[in-house]
C-alpha positions as CSV (number, residue, x, y, z in Angstrom):
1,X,79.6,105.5,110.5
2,X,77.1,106.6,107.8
3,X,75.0,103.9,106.1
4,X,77.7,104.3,103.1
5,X,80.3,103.8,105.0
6,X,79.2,100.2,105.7
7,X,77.9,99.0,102.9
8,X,81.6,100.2,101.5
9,X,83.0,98.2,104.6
10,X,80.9,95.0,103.6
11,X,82.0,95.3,99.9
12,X,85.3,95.3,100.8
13,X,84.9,92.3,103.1
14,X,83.2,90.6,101.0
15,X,86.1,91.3,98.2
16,X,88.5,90.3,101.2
17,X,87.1,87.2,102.4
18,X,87.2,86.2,98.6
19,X,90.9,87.0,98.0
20,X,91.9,85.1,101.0
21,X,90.5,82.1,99.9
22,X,92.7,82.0,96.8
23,X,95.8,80.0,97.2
24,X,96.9,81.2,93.9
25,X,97.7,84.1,91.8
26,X,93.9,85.4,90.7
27,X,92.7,88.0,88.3
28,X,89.9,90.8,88.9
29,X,87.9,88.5,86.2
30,X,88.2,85.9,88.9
31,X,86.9,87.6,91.8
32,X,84.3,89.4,90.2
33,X,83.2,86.2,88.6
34,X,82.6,84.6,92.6
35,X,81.1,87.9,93.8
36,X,79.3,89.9,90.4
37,X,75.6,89.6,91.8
38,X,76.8,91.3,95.2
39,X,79.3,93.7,93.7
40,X,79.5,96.1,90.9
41,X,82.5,95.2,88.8
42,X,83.8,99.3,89.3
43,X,84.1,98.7,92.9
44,X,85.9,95.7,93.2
45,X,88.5,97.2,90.9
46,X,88.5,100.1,93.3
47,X,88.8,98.3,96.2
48,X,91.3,96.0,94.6
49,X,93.1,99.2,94.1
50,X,93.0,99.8,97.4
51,X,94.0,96.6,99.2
52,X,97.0,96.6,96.8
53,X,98.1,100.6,97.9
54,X,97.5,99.2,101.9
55,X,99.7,96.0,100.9
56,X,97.5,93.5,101.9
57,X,98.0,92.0,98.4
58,X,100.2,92.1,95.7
59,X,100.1,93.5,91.9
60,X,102.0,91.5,89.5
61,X,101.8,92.0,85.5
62,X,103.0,89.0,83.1
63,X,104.5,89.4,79.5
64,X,101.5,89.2,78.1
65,X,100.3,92.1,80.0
66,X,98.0,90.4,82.3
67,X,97.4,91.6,85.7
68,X,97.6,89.0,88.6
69,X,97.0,89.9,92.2
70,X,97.8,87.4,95.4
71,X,97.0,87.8,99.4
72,X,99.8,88.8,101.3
73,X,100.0,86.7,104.3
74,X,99.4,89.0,107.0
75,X,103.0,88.8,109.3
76,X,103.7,90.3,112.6
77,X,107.6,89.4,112.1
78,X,110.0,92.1,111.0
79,X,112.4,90.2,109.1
80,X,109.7,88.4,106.7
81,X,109.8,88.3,102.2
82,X,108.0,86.0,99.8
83,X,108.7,83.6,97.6
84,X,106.8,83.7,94.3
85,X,107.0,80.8,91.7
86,X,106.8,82.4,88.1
87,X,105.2,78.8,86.8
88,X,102.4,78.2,89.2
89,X,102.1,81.8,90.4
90,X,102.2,80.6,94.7
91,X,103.1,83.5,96.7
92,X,105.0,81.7,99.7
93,X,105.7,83.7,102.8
94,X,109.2,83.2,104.9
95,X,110.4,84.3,108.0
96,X,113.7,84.3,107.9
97,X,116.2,86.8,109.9
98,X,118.7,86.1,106.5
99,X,116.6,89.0,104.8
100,X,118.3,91.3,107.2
101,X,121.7,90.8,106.0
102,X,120.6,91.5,102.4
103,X,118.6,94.9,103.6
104,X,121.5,96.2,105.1
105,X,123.8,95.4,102.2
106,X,121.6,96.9,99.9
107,X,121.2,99.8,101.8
108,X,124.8,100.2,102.6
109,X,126.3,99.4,99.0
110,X,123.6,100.4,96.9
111,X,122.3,103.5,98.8
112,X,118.5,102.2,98.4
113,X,116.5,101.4,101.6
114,X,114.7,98.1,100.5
115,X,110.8,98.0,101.9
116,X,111.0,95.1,104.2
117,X,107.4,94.2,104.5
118,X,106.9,94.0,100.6
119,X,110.0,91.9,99.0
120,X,109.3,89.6,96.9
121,X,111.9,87.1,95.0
122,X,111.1,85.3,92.1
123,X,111.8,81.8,91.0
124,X,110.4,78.0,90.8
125,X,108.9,75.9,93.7
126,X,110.1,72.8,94.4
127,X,106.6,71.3,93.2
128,X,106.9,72.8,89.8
129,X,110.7,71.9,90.1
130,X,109.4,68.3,90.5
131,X,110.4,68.1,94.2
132,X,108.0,67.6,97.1
């Protein structure tokens, strides 16, 4: 590996270890703000770029045309979606074998092969709900 090579590989680390620490929905302001005297602001929206188009994070944008981003909980199980509260943004990650019953229905009826490691349903948490 060339010397740029790593010091792209410790950007993106860097970016990474950042993003992983958010337990919420987070902005490129965000990140940039934790990291600007380590990181040009160009490369962590490059490498931002990239971590979403490798799915290691997701790319939401509000009404107001605002883009979020949020880790994606690394998962080794198959049948696996997230959960993603529209009022306090959490991203919550479920295994659960039900998501194979909807795949195939979706596939079968609707003639669309749903990507299993990247669904993501929207709705309210219980904690925003005012549950526990």
């Amino acid at each position: 590996m060339n010397r740029n090579e790593s010091y792209k590989t410790k950007q993106k680390d860097i970016i990474l270890d950042i993003i992983k620490k958010q337990n919420h929905e987070f902005t490129i302001k965000d990140i940039y703000e934790s990291i600007k005297d380590e990181v040009g602001l160009t490369t962590v929206y490059r490498l931002v770029d990239k971590l979403v188009e490798e799915k290691r994070i997701n790319k939401t944008i509000d009404s107001t045309n605002t883009t979020y981003y949020q880790y994606l909980e690394e998962c080794k199980e198959e049948n696996h979606f997230y959960l993603k509260c529209d009022k306090c943004g959490n991203l919550i990650h479920v295994d659960c074998d039900c998501i194979e019953e909807l795949t195939n229905h979706i596939f079968k009826d609707h003639k669309f092969k749903p990507s299993k490691d990247h669904i993501i349903i929207d709705g309210t948490c219980s904690k925003c709900i005012g549950g526990k």
